[in-house]
N, C-alpha and C positions, 0 to 999 in steps of 0.2 A: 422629875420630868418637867418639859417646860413643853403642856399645849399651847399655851398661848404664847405668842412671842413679843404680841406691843398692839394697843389697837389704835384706831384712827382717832387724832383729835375731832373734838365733836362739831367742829367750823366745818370739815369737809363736807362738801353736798355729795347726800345718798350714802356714804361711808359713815360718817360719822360715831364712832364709838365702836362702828363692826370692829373684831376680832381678828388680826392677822394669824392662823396655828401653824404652827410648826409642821403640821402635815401638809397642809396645804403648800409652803413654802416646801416640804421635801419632793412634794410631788410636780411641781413644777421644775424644779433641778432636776428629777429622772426624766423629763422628758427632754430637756435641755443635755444631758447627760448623754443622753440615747440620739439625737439628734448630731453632735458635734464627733460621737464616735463613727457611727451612720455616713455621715460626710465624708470621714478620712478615710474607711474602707470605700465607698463611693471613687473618690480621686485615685485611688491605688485600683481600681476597675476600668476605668474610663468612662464611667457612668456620671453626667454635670453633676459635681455633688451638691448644687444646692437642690435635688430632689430628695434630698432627705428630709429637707422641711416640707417640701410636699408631703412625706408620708407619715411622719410626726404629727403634722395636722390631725392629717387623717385618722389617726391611734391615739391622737387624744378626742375628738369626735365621738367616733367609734367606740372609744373605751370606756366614754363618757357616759352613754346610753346605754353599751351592754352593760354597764357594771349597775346601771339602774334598773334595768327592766329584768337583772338578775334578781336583786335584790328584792325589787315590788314582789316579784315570782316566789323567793322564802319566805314574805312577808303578807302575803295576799290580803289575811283578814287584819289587819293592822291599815292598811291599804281601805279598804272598804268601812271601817271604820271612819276614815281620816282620811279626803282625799289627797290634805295639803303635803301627807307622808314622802309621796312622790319627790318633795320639791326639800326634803329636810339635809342638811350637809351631810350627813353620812350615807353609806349606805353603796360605798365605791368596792364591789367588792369583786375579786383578782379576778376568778374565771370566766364572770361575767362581763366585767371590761376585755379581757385577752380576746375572748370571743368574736365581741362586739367590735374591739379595733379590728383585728383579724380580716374580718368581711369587708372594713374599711378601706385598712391598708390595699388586699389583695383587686377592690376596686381601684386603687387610685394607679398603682401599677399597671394593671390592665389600662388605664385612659392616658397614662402618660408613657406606653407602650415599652415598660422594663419589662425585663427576661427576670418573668419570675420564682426563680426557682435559684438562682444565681443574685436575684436583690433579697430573697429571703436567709440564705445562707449570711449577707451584708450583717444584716441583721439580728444574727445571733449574739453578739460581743454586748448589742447595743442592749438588745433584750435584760441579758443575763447583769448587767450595771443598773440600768434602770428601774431592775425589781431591787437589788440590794438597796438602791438609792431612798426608793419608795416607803421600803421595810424602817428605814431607818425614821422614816417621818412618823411610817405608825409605834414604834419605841416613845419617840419624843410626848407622844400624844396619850400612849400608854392604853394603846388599841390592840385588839387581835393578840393578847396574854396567853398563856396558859394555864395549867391547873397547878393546883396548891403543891408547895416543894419544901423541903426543910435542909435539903441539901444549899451547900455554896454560893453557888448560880442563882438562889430565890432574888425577886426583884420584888418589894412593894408596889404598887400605883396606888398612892392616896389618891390624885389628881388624874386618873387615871376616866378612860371614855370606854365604860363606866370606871370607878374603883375597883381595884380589888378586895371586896371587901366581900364577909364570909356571906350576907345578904346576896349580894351579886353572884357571886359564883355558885349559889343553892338555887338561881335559878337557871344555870346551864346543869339543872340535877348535879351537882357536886359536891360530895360533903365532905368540908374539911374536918382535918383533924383535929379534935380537943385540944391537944398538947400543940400545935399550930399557933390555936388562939390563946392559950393561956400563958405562950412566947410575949405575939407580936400582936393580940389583939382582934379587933376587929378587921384593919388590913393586914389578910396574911399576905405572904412572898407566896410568888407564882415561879413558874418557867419563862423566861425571858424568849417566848417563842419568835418572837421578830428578831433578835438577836444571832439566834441560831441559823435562822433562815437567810440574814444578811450573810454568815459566813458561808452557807452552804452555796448561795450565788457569786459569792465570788472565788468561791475553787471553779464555781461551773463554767466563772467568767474566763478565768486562766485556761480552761480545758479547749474552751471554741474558740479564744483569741489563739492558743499557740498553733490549732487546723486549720487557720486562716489563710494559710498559702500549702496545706494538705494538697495531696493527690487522690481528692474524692470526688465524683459526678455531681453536681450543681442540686442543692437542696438537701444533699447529705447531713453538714451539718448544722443544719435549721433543724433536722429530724432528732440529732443529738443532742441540740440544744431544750427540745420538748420533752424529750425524754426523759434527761434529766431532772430537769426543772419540775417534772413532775413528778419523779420518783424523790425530789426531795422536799416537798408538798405533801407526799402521800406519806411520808416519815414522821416529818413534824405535826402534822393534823394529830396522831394519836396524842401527842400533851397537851396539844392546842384545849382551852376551855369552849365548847361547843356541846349545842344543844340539839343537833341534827344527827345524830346518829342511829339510823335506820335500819340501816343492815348490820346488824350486831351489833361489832363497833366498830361500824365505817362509818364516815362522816360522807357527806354529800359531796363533798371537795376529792376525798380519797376513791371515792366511784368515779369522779369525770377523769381522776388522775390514771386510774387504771386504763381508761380506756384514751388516755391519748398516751399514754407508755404504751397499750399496745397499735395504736396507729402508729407512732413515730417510728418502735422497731420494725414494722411492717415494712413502712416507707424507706428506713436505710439499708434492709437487706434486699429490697427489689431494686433500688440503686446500686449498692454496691455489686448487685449480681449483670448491671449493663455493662456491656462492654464499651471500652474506651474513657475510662473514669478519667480524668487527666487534670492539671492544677487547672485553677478558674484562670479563664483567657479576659482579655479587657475587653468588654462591652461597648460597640460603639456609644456615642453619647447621644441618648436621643435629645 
């Protein structure tokens, strides 16, 4: 794994010696990513496509602070401990950012007056790239793992935020196997959950870019894209290594996922049930 990718000579003022990660470098490409796909559905609408960097902004913003103020929210007494917790690199985490841009996006469209139901469907291709994109930073970085495997697919994280190491994982309650460690040691292989997750986004990807000129009513598939996207969230959560499992074994993630798989099917069968569903027309340009 390469978290780190190269830090700053120590001459640079304020940088100095900081850390460039590999996450953060992937996470800047899915926005970039989501941004230049954003644009070319944009121009195929009539919609100025540079308002995709208006809403880019706005979902990194947005995605910046929900995914904090999710986090502080798992983390409350960690939080009150520590107030500096708030301000620590980690702690970006998916439903809490998606959330948080979400309310952002959906303002910035309301002020720069898109039809939003028709910029959100834009949106789907972009979404569905920029999680894979993202996923793949948390790989490099050897974040968001899963539980102990002895099949194929196992991936160590020596280097890993944290390791996988059988310490580590005993405290997402997980006990690995003897025959594991008497393998590979103290870092066993995991399920390479980011892995899996990057491919499941990009089948999702190909699914709502090939309905991109469909004959569906406007927000259709934005609803499919959520859908999705959360039924394959709500999949992988079960290997995922996690410590939040409250409702049997559901994780925290696999609850919010249920209930936007059941808003999303909600919302495509009351669209699909209006009448005059017809391909997306081009938007004047505001």
């Amino acid at each position: 794994m390469y978290p780190i990718l190269f830090r700053f000579p120590e001459w640079v003022p304020l940088l100095g010696g900081e850390p460039v990660t590999s996450f953060g470098v992937m996470l800047f490409l899915a926005f970039l990513a989501a941004g230049y796909l954003l644009r070319a559905r944009m121009s195929e609408t009539g919609i100025h496509p540079d308002r995709a960097w208006d809403l880019v902004f706005a979902a990194v913003i947005g995605g910046i602070v929900g995914a904090k103020l999710y986090y502080v929210f798992l983390n409350f007494p960690s939080l009150i401990e520590n107030p500096r917790f708030l301000f620590a690199r980690g702690g970006l985490v998916w439903y809490g950012g998606f959330l948080g841009g979400t309310v952002a996006v959906l303002y910035q469209m309301k002020r720069l007056r898109l039809p939003v139901r028709l910029t959100l469907d834009l949106t789907a291709p972009a979404m569905a790239m920029a999680y894979a994109v993202g996923r793949l930073g948390c790989f490099l970085v050897g974040d968001d793992y899963g539980r102990p495997t002895a099949s194929w697919v196992g991936i160590r994280f020596p280097e890993g935020s944290p390791p996988s190491s059988v310490d580590n994982l005993a405290r997402f309650g997980i006990e690995v196997d003897p025959a594991l460690v008497e393998t590979y040691g103290q870092i066993v292989p995991v399920h390479p959950t980011q892995l899996y997750e990057i491919a499941m986004a990009l089948v999702i990807f190909a699914i709502v870019w090939r309905l991109r000129h469909s004959a569906h009513p406007p927000g259709w598939v934005f609803a499919l894209w959520l859908a999705l996207a959360s039924a394959a969230r709500f999949l992988v959560e079960f290997v995922r290594a996690k410590d939040d499992r409250f409702l049997g074994s559901l994780t925290i993630a696999q609850v919010i996922s249920l209930l936007l798989i059941a808003a999303a099917v909600t919302a495509m069968v009351r669209l699909a049930s209006r009448k005059g569903g017809s391909r997306p027309k081009k938007a004047r340009a505001p």
